[in-house]
LOKE-572227 format. One record per atom (N, C-alpha, C, CB): y, x, z. Coordinates in steps of 0.001 Angstrom, whole numbers, plus 500000, padded with zeros to 6 digits. Each point is the difference from the previous one (the first is absolute). Glycine has a CB too. Layout:
N
YXZ/...
This chain:
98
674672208233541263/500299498931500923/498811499849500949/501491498820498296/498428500965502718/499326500144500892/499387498535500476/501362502208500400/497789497350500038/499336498908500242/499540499695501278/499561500279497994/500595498541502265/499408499473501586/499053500152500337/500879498707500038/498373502310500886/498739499439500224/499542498444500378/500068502296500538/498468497831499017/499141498899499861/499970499546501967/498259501063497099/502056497283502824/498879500003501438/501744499991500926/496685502083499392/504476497868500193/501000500346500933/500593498668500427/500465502323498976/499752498014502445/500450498699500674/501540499542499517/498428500700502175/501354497848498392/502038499600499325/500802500733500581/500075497637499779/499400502717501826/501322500574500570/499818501433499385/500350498532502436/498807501932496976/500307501554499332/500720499750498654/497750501228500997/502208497884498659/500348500050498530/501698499408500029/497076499479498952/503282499643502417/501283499335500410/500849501649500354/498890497019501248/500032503857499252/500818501513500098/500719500339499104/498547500805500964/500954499235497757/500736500273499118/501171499259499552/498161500888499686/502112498296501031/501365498955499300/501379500650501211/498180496878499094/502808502985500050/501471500691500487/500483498607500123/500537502570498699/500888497514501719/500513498936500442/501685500326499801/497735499385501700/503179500467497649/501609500040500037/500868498377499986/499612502555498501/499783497228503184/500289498401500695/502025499870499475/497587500200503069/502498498522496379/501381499563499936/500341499760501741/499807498708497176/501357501226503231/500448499353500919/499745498228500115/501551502196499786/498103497109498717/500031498883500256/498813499734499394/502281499611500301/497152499105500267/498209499381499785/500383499485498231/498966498548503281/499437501587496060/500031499560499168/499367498923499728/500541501720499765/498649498276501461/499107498875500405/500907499174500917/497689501325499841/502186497036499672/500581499138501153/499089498428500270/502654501230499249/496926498541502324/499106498976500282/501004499085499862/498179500922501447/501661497856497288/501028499215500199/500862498730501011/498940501005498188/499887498847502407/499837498861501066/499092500436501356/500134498246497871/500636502206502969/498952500420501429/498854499353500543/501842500612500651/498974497901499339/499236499022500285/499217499352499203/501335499957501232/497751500627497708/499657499485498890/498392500670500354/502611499787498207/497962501996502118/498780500453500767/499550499896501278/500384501126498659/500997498620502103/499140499205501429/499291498974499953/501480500515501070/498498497623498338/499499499066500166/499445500007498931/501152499095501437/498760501619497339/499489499262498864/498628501077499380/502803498645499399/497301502262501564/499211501524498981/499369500781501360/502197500662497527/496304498213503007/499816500663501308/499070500987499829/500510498129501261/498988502403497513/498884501047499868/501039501489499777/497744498077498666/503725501387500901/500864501160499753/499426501000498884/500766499763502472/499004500131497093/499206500678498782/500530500834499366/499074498430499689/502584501616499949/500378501267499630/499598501446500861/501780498388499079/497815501146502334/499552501734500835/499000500138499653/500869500195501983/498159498972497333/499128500210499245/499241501120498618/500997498025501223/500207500852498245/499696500485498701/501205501124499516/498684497546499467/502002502837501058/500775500840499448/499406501514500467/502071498124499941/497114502994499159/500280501332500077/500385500796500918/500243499397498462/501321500651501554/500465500697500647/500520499429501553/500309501053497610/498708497949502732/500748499446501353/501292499761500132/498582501016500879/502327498576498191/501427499676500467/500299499049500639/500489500831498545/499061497997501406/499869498919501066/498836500300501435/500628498311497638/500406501007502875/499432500150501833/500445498961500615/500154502366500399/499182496125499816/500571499335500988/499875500433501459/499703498397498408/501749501278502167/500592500479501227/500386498700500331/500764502436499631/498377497445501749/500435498307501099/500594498734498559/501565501734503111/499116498170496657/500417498862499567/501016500025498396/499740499450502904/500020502003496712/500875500358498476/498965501122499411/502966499695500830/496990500190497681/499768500790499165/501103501405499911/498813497735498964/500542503407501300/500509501431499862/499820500193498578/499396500951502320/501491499595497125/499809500630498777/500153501748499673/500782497520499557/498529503037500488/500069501653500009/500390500514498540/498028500208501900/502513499382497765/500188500001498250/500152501604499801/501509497397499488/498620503147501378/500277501857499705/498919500210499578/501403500985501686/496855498984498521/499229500596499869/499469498692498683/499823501802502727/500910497428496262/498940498843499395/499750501345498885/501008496671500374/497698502842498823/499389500780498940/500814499487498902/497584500339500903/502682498205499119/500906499733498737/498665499348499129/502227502297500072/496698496889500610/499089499898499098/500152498411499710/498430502156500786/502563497105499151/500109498599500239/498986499284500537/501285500133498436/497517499662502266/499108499144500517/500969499162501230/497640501736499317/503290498794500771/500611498962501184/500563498345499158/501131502648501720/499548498592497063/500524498483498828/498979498912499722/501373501597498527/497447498645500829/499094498796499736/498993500229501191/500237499748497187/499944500860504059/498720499759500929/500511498940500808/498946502377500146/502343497157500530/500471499531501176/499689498350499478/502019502206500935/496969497088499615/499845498931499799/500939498719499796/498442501239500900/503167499121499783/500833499291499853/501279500346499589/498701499154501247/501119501908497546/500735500430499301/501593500504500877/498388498443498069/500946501954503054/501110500453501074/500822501448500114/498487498468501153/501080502246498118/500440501116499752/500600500188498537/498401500633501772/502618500110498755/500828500327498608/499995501679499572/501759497810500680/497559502359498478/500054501641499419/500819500500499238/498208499909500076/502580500889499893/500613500723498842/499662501378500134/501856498468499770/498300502333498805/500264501333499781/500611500780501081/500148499311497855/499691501543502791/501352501111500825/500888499870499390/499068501739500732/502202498565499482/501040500175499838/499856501886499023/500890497799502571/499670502037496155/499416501580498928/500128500837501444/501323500020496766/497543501006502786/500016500943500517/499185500474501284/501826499547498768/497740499245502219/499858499583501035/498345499321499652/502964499783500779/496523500448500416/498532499158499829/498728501295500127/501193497760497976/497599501541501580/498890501120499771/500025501255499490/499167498369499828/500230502587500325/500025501525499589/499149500506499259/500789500301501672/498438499146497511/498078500824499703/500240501354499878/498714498203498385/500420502343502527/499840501375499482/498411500370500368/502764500725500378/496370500168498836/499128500811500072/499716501237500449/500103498771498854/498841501420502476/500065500901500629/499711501110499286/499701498722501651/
């Protein structure tokens, strides 16, 4: 089995992740307006990994094709505004080793 080198950046190590996106989000912001007036640091583009959140003018984007699946959105979103589930079997992250 082969091993990561030492010293490797996230986006080298995010290389290695596959992706078999459902047609439908597994991630859902429950209240729009919860992150417009109530959540002005927006912190899920923050703290999430894989960048799946992107506020755009006046709504939360959700890129759910590329999430890692690492739940920090579930207990990170200060106002419990996001809803996570599993992919749909089959569907979701890929690990593989180069």
């Amino acid at each position: 089995m082969s091993e990561l080198p030492k010293g490797q950046s996230i986006e080298e190590k995010q290389y290695l992740l596959r992706f078999n996106a459902d047609t439908k989000s597994h991630l859902t912001v429950l209240d729009a307006e919860v992150c417009m007036s109530s959540c002005p640091d927006k912190l899920c583009t923050i703290f999430c990994p894989a960048e799946v959140y992107k506020w755009e003018d006046i709504r939360m984007h959700v890129g759910y094709e590329g999430c890692h699946e690492c739940g920090s959105c579930r207990i990170g979103c200060p106002h419990q505004n996001i809803k996570w589930e599993y992919p749909k079997g089959g569907h979701g992250i890929v690990f593989r080793l180069g």
